[in-house]
C-alpha positions in Angstrom: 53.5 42.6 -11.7 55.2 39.4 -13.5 55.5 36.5 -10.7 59.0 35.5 -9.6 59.6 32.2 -12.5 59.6 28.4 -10.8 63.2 27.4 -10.5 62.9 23.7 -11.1 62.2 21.6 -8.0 62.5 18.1 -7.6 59.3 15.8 -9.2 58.5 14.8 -5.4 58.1 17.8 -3.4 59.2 16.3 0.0 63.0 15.2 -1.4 65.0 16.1 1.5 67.5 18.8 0.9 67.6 22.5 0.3 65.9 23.4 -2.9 66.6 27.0 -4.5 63.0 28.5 -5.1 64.6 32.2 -5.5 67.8 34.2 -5.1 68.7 33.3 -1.4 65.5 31.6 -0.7 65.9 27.9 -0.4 63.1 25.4 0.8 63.9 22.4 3.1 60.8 19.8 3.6 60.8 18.6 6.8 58.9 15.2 7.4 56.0 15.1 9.9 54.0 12.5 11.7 51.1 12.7 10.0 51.0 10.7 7.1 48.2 12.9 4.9 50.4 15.7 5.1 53.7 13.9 4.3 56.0 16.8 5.5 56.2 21.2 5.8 57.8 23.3 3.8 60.4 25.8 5.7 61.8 28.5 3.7 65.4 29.9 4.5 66.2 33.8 3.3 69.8 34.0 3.4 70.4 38.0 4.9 73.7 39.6 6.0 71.6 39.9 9.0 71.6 36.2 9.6 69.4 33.6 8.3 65.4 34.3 8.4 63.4 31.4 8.6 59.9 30.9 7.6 58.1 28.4 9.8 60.0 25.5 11.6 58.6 22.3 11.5 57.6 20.0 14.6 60.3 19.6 17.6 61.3 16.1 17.0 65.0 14.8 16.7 64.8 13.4 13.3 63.2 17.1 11.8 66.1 19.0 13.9 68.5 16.9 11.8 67.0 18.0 8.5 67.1 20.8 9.3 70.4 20.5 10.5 71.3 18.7 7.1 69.9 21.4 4.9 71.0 24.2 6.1 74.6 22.7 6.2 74.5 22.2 2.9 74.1 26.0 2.2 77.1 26.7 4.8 75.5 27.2 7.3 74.6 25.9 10.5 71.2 25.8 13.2 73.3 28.8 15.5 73.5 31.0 12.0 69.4 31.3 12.4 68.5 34.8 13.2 65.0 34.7 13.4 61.9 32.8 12.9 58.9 34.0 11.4 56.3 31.5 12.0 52.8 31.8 9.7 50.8 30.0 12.6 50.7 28.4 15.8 49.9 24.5 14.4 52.8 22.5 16.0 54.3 21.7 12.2 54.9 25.2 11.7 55.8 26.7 15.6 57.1 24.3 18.1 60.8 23.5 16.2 61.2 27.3 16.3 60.9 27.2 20.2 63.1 24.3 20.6 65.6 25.7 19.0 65.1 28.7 20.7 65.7 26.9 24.0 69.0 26.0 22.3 70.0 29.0 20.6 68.6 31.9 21.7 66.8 32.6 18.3 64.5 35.4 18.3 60.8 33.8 17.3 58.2 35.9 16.0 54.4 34.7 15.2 51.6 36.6 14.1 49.5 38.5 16.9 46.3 36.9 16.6 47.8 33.5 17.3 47.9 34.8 21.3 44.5 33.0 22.7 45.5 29.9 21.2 48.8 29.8 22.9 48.0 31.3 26.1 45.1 28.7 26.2 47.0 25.7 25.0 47.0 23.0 27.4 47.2 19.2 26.7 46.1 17.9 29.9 42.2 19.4 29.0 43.1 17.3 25.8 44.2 17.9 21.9 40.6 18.9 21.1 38.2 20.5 24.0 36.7 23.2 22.4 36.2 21.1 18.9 34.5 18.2 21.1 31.9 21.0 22.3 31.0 21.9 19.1 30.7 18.6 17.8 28.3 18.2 20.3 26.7 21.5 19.1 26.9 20.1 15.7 24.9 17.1 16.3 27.9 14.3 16.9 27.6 13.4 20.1 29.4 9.9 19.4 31.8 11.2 17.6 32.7 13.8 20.5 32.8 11.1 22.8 35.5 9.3 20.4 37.7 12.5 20.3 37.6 13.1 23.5 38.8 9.8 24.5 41.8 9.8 22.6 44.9 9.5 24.3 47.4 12.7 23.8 50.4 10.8 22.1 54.3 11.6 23.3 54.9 13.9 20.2 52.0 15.7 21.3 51.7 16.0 24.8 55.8 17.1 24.7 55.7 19.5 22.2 56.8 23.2 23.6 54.4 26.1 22.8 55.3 28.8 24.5 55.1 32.7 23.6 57.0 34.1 21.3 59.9 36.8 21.6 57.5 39.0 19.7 54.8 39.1 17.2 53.6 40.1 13.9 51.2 42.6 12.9 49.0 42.9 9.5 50.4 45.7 7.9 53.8 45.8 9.6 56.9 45.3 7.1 60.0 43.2 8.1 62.8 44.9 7.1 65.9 42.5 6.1 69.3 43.8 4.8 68.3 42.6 0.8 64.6 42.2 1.3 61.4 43.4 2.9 58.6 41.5 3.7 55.3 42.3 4.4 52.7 40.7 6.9 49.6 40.1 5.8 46.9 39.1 8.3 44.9 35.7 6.7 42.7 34.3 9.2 40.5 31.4 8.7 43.0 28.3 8.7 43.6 29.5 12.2 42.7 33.4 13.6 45.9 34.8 13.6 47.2 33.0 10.4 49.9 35.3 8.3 51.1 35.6 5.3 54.6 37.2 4.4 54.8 38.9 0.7 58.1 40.0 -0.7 56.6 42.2 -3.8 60.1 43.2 -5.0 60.6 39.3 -5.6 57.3 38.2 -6.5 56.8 35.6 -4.0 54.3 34.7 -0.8 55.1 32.7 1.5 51.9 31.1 2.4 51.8 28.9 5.7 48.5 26.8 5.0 46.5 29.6 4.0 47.0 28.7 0.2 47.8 25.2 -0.5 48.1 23.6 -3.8 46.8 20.3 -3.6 44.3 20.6 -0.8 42.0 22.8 0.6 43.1 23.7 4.4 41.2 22.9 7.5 39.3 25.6 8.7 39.5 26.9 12.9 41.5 24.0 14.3 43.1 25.8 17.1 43.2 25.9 20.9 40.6 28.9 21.0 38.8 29.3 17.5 36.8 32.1 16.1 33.3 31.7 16.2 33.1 32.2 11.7 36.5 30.8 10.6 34.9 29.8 7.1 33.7 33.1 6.8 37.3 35.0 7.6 38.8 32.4 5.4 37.4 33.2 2.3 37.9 37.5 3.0 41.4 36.0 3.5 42.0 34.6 0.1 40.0 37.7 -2.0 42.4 39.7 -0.1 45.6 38.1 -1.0 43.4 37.6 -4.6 43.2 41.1 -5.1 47.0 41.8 -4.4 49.6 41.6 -7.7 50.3 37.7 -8.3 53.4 36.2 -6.8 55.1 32.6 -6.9 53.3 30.7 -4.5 56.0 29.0 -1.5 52.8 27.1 0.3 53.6 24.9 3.5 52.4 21.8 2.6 53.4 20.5 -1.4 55.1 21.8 -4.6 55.8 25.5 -5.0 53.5 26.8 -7.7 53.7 29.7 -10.4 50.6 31.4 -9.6 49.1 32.4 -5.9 46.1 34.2 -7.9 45.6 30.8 -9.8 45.1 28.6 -6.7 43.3 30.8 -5.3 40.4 30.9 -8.0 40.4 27.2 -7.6 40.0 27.2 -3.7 37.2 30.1 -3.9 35.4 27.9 -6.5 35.5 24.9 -4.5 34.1 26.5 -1.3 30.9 28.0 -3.7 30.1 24.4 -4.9 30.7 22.8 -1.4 28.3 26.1 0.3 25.9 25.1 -2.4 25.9 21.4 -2.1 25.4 21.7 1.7 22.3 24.2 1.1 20.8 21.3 -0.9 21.3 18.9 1.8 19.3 20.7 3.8 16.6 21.1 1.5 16.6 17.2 1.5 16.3 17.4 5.7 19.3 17.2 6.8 18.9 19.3 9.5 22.4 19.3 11.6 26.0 19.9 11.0 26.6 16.3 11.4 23.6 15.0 9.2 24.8 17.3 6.0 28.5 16.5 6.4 27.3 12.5 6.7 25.4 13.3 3.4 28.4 14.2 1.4 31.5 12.4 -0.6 34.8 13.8 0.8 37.8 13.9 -0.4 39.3 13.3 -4.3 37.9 9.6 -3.9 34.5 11.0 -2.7 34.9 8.7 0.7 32.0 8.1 2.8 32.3 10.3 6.4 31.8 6.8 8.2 34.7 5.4 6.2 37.3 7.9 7.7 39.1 8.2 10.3 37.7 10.1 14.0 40.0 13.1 13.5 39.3 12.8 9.5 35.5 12.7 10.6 36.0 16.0 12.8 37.3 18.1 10.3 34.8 17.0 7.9 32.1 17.8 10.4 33.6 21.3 11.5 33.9 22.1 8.4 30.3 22.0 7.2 29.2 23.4 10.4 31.5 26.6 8.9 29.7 26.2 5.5 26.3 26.2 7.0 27.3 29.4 9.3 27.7 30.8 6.0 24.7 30.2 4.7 22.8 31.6 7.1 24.8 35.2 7.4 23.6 34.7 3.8 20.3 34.6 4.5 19.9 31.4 2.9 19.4 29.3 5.9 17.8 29.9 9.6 19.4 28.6 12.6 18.1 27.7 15.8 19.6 25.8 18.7 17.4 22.7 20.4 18.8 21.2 23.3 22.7 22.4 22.8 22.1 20.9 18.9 22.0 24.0 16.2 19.8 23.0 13.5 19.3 24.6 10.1 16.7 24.7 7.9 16.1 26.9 4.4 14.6 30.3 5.0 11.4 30.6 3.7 
């Protein structure tokens, strides 16, 4: 199948406005409050049905007015949304949906494995509990303590995250009056991530599942799995192994080629797997001591140069890799006093 062609968007991907991606899709960036991200990606599928929404963005006044402000611009207004279809629970993507739910009685829908997280969800435990017990697992006992002590901020601890009106199964198809889409179970970024593929079109709208410019966090969620890294890359050979399609990602620039990306995300968790399997051939014998070992990001950063939520991801993250590794039979792991430890198999 030929991809859908890139109608021309503007040089910085976060340009308010609605931008024409398709035939009655549009994409409205919607700023966020968290500077490394810069702003999500909602996609609007104009439907005799009503408008269908791809996520939401985060409940705050200022991203209701873009939204407000883009949509208007299309002729239509917040009450002409039909329904949301929401790729995962992270705030960016789910909690504007329920607001405007509250105001509007639009019909939300998320996908299904996203229901521990939400049923658990809870600010007064804390943005983090179960990540600071396995950072503790992980070897970063400091670092735990610093997570844990962070105050929840007010965009935080008032963001609504309720259920849904319903959910969304892999396999189901979402009928529309011009379109059909169909969900696609990717977890990994979070357990009950989803994509949503229109073949007839050539496009996927990806959520964080297949980002262009970065490589998404793996399992930060209320209640994680216990091998996100593991689900995420059977995720992306699933969607690899499907026809290409235009790739609409959440975060950044929409980008000819899904399959493309994907190769390039699939190589970079190969080298990272392999360059935290030599690490512990050097010693390093926890979580915490391989990630402290390795550059991160572009500028190949230090992890005690970054910041304490920059530092848990990073952490996490190699605690995924080495999980890997030893369902791989490359490494052993054994716990020691509530510490897992890794070592090469011999």
């Amino acid at each position: 199948m030929v991809t859908a062609p890139v109608v021309e968007q503007p040089t910085d991907w976060t340009e308010p406005g609605a931008h024409q991606v398709a035939p009655g899709v549009h994409r409205i960036p919607l700023a966020l409050p968290i500077p490394s991200l810069h702003a999500v990606n909602v996609y609007v599928i104009e439907d005799r049905g009503g408008l269908v929404v791809v996520d939401s963005g985060w409940a705050m006044p200022d991203t209701r007015t873009a939204l407000e402000g883009g949509l208007r611009s299309l002729g239509h207004g917040l009450d002409d949304v039909a329904q949301f279809l929401v790729t995962h629970a992270h705030w960016d993507h789910y909690s504007q949906a329920l607001a405007l739910r509250e105001s509007f009685g639009t019909r939300v829908r998320i996908g299904r494995g996203e229901r521990p997280s939400i049923e658990a969800f809870d600010t007064r435990k804390g943005l983090h509990p179960r990540q600071v017990e396995m950072l503790h697992r992980c070897g970063a006992a400091a670092l735990a303590e610093e997570i844990a002590g962070r105050p929840v901020a007010a965009p935080e601890r008032n963001v609504p995250h309720t259920m849904p009106d319903a959910w969304l199964d892999d396999g189901e198809r979402v009928g529309l009056t011009g379109r059909a889409l169909d969900v696609v179970a990717t977890p990994g970024h979070t357990r009950g991530h989803i994509v949503l593929r229109d073949a007839d079109a050539g496009l996927l709208f990806a959520g964080d599942h297949i980002l262009p410019h970065i490589s998404p966090s793996i399992g930060l969620e209320t209640e994680p799995e216990p091998k996100p890294l593991r689900s995420y890359l059977a995720s992306l050979r699933l969607v690899r192994d499907m026809p290409d399609t235009l790739l609409l990602p959440a975060h950044g620039p929409v980008t000819a080629s899904a399959h493309a990306r994907i190769d390039e995300l699939l190589e970079h968790h190969a080298a990272r797997l392999d360059a935290a399997a030599e690490q512990v051939r050097a010693g390093h014998g926890t979580a915490f001591e391989v990630a402290a070992a390795l550059p991160w990001t572009r500028r190949r950063r230090r992890l005690a140069d970054m910041d304490a939520f920059s530092r848990m991801l990073a952490v996490l993250e190699i605690e995924a890799h080495l999980d890997v590794l030893a369902d791989q039979g490359v490494l052993d792991a054994h716990d020691e006093a509530g510490v897992r430890a890794y070592a090469v198999r011999a």
